[in-house]
SEVOBA-493194 format. One record per atom (N, C-alpha, C): atom name; x, z, y. Coordinates in steps of 0.2 Angstrom, whole numbers, plus 5000, padded with zeros to 4 digits. Example, Ala and Ser with C-alpha at 12.3 -4.5 7.8 and 13.67 -1.06 7.14 Angstrom:
2
SITE   at      x      z      y
SITE    N   5066   5039   4972
SITE   CA   5062   5039   4978
SITE    C   5066   5039   4984
SITE    N   5064   5035   4989
SITE   CA   5068   5036   4995
SITE    C   5064   5039   5000
***
This chain:
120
SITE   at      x      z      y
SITE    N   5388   5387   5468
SITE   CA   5389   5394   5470
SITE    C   5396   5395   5472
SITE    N   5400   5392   5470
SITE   CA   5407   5392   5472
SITE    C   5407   5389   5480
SITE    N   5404   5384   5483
SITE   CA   5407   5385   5488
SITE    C   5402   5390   5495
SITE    N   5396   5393   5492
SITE   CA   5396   5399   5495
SITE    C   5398   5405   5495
SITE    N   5403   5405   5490
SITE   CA   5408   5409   5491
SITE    C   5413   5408   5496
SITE    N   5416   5404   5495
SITE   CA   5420   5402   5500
SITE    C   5420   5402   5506
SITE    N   5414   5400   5509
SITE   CA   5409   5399   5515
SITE    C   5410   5409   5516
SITE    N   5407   5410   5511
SITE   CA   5407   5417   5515
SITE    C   5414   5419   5517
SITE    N   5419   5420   5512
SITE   CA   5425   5420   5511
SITE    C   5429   5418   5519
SITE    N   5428   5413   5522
SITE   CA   5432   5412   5526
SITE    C   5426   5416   5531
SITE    N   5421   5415   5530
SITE   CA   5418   5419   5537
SITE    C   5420   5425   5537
SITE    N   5421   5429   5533
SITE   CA   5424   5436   5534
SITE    C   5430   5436   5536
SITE    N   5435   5431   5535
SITE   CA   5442   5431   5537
SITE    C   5442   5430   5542
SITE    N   5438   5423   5548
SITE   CA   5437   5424   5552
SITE    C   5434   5428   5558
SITE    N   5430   5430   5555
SITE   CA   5427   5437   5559
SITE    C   5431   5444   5560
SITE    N   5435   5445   5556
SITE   CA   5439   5449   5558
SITE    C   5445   5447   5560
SITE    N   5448   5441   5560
SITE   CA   5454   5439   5564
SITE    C   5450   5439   5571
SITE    N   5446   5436   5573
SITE   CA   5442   5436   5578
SITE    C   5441   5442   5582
SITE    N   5440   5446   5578
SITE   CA   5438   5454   5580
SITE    C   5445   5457   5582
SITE    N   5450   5455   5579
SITE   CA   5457   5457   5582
SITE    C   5459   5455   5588
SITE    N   5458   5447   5589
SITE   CA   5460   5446   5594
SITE    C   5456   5446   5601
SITE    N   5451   5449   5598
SITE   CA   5446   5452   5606
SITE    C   5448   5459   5607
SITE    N   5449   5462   5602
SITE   CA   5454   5467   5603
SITE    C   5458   5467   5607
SITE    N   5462   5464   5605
SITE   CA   5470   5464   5610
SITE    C   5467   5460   5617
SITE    N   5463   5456   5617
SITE   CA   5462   5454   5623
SITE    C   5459   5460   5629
SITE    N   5455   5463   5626
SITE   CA   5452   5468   5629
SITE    C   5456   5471   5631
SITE    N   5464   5475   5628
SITE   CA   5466   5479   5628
SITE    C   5471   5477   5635
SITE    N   5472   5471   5632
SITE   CA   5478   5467   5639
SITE    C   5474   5467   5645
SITE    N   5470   5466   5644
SITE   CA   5464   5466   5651
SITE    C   5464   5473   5654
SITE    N   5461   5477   5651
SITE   CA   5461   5483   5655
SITE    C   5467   5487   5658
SITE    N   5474   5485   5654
SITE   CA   5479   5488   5658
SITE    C   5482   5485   5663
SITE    N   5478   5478   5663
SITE   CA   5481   5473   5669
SITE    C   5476   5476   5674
SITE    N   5471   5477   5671
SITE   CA   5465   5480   5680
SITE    C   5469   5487   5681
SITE    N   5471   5491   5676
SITE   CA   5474   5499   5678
SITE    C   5478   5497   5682
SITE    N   5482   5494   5680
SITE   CA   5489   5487   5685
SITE    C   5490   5488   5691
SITE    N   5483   5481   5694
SITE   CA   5478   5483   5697
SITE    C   5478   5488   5703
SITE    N   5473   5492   5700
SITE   CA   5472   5497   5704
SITE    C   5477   5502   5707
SITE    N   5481   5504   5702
SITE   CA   5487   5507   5706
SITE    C   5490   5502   5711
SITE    N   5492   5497   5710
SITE   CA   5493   5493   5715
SITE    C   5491   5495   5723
SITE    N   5482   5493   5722
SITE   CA   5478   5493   5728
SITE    C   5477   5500   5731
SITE    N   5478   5504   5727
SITE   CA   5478   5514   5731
SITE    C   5487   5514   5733
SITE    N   5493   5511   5733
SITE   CA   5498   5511   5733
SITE    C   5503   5514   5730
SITE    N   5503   5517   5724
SITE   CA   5505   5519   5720
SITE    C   5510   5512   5715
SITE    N   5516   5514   5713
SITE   CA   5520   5509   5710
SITE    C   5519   5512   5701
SITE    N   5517   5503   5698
SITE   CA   5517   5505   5690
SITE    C   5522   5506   5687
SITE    N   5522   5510   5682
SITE   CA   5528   5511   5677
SITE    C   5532   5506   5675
SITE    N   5536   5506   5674
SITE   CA   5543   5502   5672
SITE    C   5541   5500   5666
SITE    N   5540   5495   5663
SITE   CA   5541   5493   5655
SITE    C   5547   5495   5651
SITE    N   5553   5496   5654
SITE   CA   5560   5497   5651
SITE    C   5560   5503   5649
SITE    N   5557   5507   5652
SITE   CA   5560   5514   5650
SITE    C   5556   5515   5643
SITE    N   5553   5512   5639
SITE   CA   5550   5513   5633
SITE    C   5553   5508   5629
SITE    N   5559   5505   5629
SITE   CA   5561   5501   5627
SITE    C   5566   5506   5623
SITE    N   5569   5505   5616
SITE   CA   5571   5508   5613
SITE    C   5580   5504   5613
SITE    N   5586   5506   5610
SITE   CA   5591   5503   5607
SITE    C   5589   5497   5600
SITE    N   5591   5494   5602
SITE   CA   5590   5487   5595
SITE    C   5596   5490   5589
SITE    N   5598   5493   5592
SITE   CA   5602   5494   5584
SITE    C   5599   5499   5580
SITE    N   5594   5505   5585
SITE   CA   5591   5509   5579
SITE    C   5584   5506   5576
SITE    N   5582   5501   5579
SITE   CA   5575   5497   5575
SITE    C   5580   5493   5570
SITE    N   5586   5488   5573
SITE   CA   5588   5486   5564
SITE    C   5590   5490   5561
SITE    N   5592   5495   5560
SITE   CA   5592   5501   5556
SITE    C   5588   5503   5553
SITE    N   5580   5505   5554
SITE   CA   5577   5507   5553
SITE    C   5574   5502   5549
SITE    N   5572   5497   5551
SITE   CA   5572   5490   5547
SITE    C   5576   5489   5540
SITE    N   5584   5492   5543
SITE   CA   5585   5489   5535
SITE    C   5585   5493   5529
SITE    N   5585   5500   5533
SITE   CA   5583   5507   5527
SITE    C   5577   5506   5524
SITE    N   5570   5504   5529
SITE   CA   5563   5503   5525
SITE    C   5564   5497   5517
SITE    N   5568   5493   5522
SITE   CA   5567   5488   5517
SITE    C   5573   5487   5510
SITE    N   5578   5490   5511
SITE   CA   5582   5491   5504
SITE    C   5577   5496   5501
SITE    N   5576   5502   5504
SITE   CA   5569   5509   5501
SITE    C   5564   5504   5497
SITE    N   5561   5498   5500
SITE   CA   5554   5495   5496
SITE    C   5559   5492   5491
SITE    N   5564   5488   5490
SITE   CA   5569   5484   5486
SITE    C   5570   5490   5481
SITE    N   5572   5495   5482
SITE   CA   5574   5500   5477
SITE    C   5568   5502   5471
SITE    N   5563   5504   5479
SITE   CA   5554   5505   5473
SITE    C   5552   5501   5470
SITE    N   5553   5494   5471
SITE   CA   5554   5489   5468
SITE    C   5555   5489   5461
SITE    N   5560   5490   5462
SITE   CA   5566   5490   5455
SITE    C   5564   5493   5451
SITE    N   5563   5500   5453
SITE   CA   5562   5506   5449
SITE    C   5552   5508   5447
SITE    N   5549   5504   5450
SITE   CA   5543   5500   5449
SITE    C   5543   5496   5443
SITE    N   5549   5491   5442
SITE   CA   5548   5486   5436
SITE    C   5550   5490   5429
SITE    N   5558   5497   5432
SITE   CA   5559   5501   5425
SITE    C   5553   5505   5423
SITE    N   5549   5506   5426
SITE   CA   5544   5512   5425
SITE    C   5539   5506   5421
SITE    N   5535   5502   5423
SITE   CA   5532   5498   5420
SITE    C   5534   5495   5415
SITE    N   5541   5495   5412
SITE   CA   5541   5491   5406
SITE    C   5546   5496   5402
SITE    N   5548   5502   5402
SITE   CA   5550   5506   5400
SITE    C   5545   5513   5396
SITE    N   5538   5515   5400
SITE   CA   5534   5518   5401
SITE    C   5528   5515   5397
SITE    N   5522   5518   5396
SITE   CA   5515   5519   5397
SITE    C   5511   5516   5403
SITE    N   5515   5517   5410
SITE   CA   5511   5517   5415
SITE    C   5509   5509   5417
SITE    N   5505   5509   5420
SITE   CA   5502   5502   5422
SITE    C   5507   5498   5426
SITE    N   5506   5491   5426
SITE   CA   5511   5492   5430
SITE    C   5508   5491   5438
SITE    N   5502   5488   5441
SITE   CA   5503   5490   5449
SITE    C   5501   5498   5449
SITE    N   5502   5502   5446
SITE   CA   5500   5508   5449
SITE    C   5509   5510   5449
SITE    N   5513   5507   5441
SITE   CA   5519   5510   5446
SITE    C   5524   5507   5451
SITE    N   5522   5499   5452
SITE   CA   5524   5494   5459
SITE    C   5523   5499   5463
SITE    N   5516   5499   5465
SITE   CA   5513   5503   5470
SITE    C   5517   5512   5472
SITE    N   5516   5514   5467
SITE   CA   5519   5521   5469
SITE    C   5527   5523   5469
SITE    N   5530   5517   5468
SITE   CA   5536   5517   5467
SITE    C   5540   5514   5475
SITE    N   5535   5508   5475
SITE   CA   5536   5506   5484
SITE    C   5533   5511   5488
SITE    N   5530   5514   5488
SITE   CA   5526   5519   5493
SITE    C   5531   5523   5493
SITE    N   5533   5527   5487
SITE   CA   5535   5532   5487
SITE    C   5544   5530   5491
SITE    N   5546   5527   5488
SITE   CA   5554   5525   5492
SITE    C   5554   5522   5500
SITE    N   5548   5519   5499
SITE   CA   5547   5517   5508
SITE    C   5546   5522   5512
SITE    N   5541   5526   5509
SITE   CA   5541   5531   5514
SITE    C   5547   5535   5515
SITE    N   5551   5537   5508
SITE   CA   5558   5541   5509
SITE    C   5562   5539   5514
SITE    N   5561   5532   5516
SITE   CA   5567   5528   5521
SITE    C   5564   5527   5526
SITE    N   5560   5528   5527
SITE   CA   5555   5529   5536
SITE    C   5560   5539   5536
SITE    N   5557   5541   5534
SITE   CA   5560   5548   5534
SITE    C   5567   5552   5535
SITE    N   5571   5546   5530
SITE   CA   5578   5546   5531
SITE    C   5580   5544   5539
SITE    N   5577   5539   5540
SITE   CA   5579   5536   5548
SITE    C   5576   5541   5553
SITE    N   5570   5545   5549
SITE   CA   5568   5549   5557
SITE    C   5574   5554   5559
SITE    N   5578   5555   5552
SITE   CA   5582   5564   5554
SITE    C   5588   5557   5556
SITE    N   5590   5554   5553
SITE   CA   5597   5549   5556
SITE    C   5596   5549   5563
SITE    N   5588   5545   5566
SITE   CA   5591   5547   5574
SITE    C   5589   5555   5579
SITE    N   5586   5559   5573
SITE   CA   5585   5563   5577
SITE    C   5592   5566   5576
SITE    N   5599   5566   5573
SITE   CA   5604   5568   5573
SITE    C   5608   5562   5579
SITE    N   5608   5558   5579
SITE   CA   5609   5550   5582
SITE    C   5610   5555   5591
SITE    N   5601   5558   5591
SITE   CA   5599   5559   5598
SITE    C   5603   5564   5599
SITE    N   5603   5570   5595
SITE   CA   5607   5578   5598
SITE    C   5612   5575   5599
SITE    N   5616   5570   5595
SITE   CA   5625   5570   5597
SITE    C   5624   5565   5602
SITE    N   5620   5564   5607
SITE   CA   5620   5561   5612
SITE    C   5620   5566   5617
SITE    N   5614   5568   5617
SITE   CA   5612   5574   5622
SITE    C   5620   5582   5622
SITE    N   5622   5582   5617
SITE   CA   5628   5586   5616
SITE    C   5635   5584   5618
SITE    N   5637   5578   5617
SITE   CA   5641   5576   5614
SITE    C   5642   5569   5619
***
């Protein structure tokens, strides 16, 4: 019985790695024919660069999310051993909850980042 679990087991792993990566194929495909076809009507494709962002605001944002999950962390472990509460409900709700705080913290940081550009 055990190794028809496993049997299944990787088959589901693989079918859905599989299924990802015909995704992304697919998707690369089609923008390469949209490509393509602007090309052949004469039209010039868009510039990759201008969707490129500054690298200091992705490590930034990076290192907010992840000292936020290190904190919920933390505060995960006192809640769990100081508390009643289970402990992956309060891992779980203590990383979510600070991760998300620090995805949020970063949005208004560059939305202040951008106005003191545009102003300033």
């Amino acid at each position: 019985m055990e190794t028809a679990e496993a049997i299944t087991s990787i088959s589901i792993v693989l079918g859905f790695l599989s299924a990802f990566v015909v995704s992304i194929l697919y998707y690369l495909r089609a923008k390469h024919q949209e490509k393509m076809s602007m090309i052949e009507k004469g039209y010039q494709p868009p510039i990759q660069q201008a969707k490129k962002k500054n690298n200091s605001s992705a490590s930034l944002k990076w290192g907010i999310f992840i000292i936020s999950l290190a904190v919920g962390l933390f505060l995960g472990y006192i809640l769990e051993s100081q508390t009643t509460i289970e402990g992956v409900i309060a891992y779980f709700s203590m990383i979510l909850l600070f991760g998300g705080s620090g995805l949020v913290l970063n949005h208004y940081l560059e939305q202040k980042n951008n106005a003191e550009r545009v102003n300033g």
